[in-house]
Every structure is written in C-alpha cells, then in structure tokens.
C-alpha positions in Angstrom: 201.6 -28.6 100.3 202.4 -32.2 98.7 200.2 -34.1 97.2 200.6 -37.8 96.5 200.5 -38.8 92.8 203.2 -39.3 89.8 204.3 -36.9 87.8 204.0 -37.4 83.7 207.8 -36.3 83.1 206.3 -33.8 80.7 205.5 -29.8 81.6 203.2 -28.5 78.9 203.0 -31.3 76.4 206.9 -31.3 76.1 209.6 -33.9 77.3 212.1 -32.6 79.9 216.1 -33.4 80.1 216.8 -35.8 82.8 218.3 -33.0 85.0 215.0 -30.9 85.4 213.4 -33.9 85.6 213.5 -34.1 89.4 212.8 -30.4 89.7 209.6 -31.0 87.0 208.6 -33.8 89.2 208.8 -31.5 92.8 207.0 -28.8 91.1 204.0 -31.4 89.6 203.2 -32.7 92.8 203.1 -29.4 94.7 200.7 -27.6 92.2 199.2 -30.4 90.4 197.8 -33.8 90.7 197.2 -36.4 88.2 193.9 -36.6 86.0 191.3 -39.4 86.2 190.2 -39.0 82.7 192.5 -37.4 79.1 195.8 -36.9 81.5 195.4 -33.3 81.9 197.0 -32.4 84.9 194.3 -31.0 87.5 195.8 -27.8 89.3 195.4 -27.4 93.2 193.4 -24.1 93.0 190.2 -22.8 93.7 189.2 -20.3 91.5 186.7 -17.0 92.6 184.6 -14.9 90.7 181.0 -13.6 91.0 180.4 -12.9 87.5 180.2 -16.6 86.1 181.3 -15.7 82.5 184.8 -15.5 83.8 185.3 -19.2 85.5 183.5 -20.6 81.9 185.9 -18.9 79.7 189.0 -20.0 82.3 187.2 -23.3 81.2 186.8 -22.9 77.4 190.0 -21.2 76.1 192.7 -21.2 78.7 193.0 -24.5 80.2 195.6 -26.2 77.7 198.0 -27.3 79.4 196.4 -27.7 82.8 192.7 -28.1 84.5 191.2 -26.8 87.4 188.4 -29.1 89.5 184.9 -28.3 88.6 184.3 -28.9 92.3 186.9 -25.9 93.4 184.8 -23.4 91.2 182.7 -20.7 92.9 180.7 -17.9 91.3 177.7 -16.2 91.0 174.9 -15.0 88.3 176.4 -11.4 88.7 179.2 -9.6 89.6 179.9 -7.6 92.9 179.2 -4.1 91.5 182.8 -2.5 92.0 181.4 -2.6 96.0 184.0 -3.7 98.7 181.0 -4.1 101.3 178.8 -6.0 98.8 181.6 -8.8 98.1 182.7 -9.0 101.8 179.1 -8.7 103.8 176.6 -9.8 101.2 178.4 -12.3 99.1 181.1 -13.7 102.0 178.0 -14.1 103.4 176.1 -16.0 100.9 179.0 -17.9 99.7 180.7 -19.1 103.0 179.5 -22.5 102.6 180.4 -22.7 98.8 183.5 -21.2 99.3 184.4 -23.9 102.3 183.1 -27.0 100.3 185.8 -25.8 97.1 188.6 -25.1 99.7 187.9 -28.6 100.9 187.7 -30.2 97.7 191.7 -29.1 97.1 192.8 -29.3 100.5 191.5 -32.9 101.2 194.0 -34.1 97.8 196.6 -33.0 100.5 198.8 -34.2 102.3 199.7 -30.9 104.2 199.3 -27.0 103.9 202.3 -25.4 104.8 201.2 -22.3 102.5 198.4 -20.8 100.4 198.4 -18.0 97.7 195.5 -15.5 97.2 195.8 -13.9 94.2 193.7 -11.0 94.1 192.5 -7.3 93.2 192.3 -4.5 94.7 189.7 -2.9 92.7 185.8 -4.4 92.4 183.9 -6.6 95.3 184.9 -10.0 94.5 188.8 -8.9 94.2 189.3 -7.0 97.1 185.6 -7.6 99.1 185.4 -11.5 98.4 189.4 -12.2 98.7 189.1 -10.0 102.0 186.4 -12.7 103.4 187.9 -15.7 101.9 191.3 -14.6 103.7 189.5 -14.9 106.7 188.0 -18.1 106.5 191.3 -19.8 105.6 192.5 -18.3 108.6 190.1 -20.5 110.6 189.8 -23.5 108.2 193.7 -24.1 108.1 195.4 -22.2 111.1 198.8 -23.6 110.8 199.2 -22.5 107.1 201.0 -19.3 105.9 198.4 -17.0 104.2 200.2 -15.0 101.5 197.9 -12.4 99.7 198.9 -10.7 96.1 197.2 -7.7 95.4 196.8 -6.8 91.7 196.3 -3.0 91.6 194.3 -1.6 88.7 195.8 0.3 86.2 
C-alpha cells in the first residue's frame, strides 16, 4: 500500500544518513502518513480490542514515536470472555459496521492495497474470534489484497 504524503527525513525523533534516507522515506509512506496537528506520524493501522482499557493505554504510554487514528479504533465496554464463538458470532456481529467504518478510514488514505497484516492471538475471543471475523470481512471489502494473518500463541 502507498500512501501519498512526504516523509519528515527523521525515524523516531532522530536524523538519518543520506543513504537510508531513501529507504526511511519508502518505509514512511508505506506505514505512515503525515500528521495534521504536532507532526506525529499517524500509522496506517486499525487497532482491535473488546476490552477498551487496552486501545486507551496504546493511547497514553506507547504512542511516542508514532500515532494511530482515533477514527481506526474499535472496542468495546468488555472483553470477549476467553470465548472463540462470543468474539466471532456475537461481537463480529455487533461490530461489523464499526469494524468496516475504521478499515475505511485507513484504506481510503490509500492509494492501493496490495497487502494487509492481522496481527493476532490465538487465545481469547477478540484474538482468535474477532481476528477470525475481521479476516473475513477484508476478504470481501478488499478482494484483490493479500491477507496475511500472524498468530501469537499464548505462552
């Protein structure tokens, strides 16, 4: 995927030699594209989770060097209840249209989608449940892409 903006010339806060530059600058408009507001680059991501307290603290303590859009964020009051059918049937469900608007709010930055990346678990509802349905409806939302899917396995 390539998305049309200008890269800073700087990966995490730091200046880069001239001979990574071009390689900094491929990288930046694949994953990233350029803030509106402080210059924080805005990562092309939608980020998952059922229980809310994890998309606030992505929010609060790890979003340093990059952002995500508020707009790509979906999640819920509670959590899935370590239940494969209750994050597929009951929560694909009920979050379909959510899950569409924040796929739509990344994808319509782009260009193209030659690929997408679903990082998720194996264990829990909204890991393997949720990123079972979510699978699925980029399947039919962007039929041309590559779907790749990696599965964190619990320890």
């Amino acid at each position: 995927a390539v998305v049309s903006t200008q890269s800073t010339g700087k990966l995490h806060g730091e200046a880069v030699s001239s001979s990574s530059s071009s390689f900094t600058k491929c990288c930046f408009s694949r994953f990233f594209y350029s803030s509106t507001s402080g210059g924080v680059p805005i990562a092309n991501a939608v980020l998952v989770d059922m229980e809310s307290k994890v998309i606030s603290k992505v929010f609060s303590q790890y979003s340093r060097a990059w952002s995500y859009d508020p707009r790509a964020c979906v999640s819920a009051k509670q959590g899935s209840g370590n239940n494969w059918a209750n994050g597929y049937c009951n929560y694909g469900a009920a979050m379909e249209e959510d899950l569409m608007d924040a796929i739509r709010a990344v994808s319509d930055k782009l260009d193209s989608i030659s690929m997408v990346l679903v990082l998720m678990s194996s264990a829990g509802g909204t890991g393997s449940g949720l990123g079972c349905k979510i699978t699925e409806l980029l399947k039919d939302a962007i039929p041309g892409a590559l779907i790749v899917n990696q599965v964190v396995l619990p320890f």
